[in-house]
C-alpha positions as CSV (number, residue, x, y, z in Angstrom):
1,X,-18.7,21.8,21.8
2,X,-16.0,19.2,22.6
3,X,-18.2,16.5,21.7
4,X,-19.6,18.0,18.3
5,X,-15.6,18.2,17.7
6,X,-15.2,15.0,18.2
7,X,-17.9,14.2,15.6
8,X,-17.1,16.2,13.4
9,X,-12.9,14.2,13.4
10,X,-14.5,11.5,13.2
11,X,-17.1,12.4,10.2
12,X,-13.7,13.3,8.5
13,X,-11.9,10.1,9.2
14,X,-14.7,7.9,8.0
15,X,-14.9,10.0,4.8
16,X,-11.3,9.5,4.1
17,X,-11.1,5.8,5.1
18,X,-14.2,5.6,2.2
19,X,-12.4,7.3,-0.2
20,X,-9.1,5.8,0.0
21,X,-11.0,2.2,-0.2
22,X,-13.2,3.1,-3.3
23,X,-9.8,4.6,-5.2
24,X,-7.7,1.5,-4.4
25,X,-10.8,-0.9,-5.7
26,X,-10.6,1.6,-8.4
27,X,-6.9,1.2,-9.2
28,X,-7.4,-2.6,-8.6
29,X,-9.9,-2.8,-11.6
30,X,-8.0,-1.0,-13.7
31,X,-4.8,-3.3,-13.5
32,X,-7.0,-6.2,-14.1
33,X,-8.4,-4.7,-16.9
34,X,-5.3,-3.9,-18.3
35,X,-3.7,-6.8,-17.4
36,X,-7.0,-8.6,-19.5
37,X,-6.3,-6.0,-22.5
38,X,-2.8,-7.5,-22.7
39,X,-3.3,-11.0,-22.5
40,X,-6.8,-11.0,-24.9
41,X,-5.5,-8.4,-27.5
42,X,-1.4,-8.3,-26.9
43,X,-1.7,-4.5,-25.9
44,X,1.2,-2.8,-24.4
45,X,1.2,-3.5,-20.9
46,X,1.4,0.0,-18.1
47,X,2.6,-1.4,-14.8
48,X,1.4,2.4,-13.1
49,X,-1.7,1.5,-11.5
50,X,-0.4,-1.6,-10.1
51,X,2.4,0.2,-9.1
52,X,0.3,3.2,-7.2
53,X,-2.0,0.2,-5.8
54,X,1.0,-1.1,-3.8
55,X,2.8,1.9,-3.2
56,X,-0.9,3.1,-1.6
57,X,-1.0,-0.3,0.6
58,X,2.5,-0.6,1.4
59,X,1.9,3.5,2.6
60,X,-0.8,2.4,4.6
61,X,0.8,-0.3,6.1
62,X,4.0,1.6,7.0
63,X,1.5,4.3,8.5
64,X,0.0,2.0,10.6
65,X,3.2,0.8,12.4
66,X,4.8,3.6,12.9
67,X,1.6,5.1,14.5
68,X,1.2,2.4,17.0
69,X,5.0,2.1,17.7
70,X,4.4,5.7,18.7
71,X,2.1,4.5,20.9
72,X,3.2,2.0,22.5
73,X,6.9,3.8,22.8
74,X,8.1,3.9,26.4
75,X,5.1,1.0,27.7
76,X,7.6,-0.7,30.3
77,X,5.1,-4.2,29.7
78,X,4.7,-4.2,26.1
79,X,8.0,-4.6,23.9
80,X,7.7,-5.5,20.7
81,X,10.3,-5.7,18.1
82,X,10.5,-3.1,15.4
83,X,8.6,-4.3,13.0
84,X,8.4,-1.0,10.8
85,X,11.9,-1.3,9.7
86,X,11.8,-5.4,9.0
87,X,8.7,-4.4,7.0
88,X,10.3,-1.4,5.0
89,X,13.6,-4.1,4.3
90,X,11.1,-6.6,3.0
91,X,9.4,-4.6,0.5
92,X,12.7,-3.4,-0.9
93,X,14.1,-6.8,-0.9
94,X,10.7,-8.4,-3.1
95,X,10.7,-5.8,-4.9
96,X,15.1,-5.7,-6.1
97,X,13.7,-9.6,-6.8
98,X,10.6,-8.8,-9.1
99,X,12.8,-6.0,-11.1
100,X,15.7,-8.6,-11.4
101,X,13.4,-11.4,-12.4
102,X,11.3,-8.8,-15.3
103,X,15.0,-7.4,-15.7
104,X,16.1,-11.4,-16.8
105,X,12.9,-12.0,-18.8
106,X,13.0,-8.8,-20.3
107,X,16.8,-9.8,-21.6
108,X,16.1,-13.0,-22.7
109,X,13.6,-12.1,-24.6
């Protein structure tokens, strides 16, 4: 029964893992398409899938190091500096640069 479990975690993990790849290619296409409607026919330009494509990966990412700083926490041979908050700094540091850049172009024009 353990085994069929097992399976059964896994069959749900895979199925997931599909999904969440076929919704960010998804969201992909749809901010190049958009981003092609704007520069072909000067349409109005909506930054939300772009935005919900990063926010996805950067979820995903975050995910990821916090679940294997979990565990690895208390492993007296590995040490490894903690990445998870460096990575969390940099994401709001590019992204106070990208709104102050759009806020400056956005000003000027």
């Amino acid at each position: 029964m353990k085994k069929l479990d097992e399976m059964d975690r896994n069959i749900q993990l895979r199925s997931e893992e599909i999904g969440y790849k076929v919704t960010l290619l998804i969201l992909s296409v749809w901010t190049f398409y958009d981003c092609w409607q704007v520069l072909v026919n000067g349409a109005k330009y909506s930054p939300l899938p772009g935005l919900i494509v990063c926010f996805a990966v950067c979820i995903q990412g975050f995910s990821q190091m916090a679940m294997k700083r979990k565990m690895i926490a208390g492993d007296e041979e590995y040490h490894e500096p903690n990445k998870f908050v460096w990575a969390i700094v940099g994401v709001i540091a590019v992204v106070a640069i990208l709104l102050s850049i759009g806020t400056y172009f956005l000003l000027k024009a």
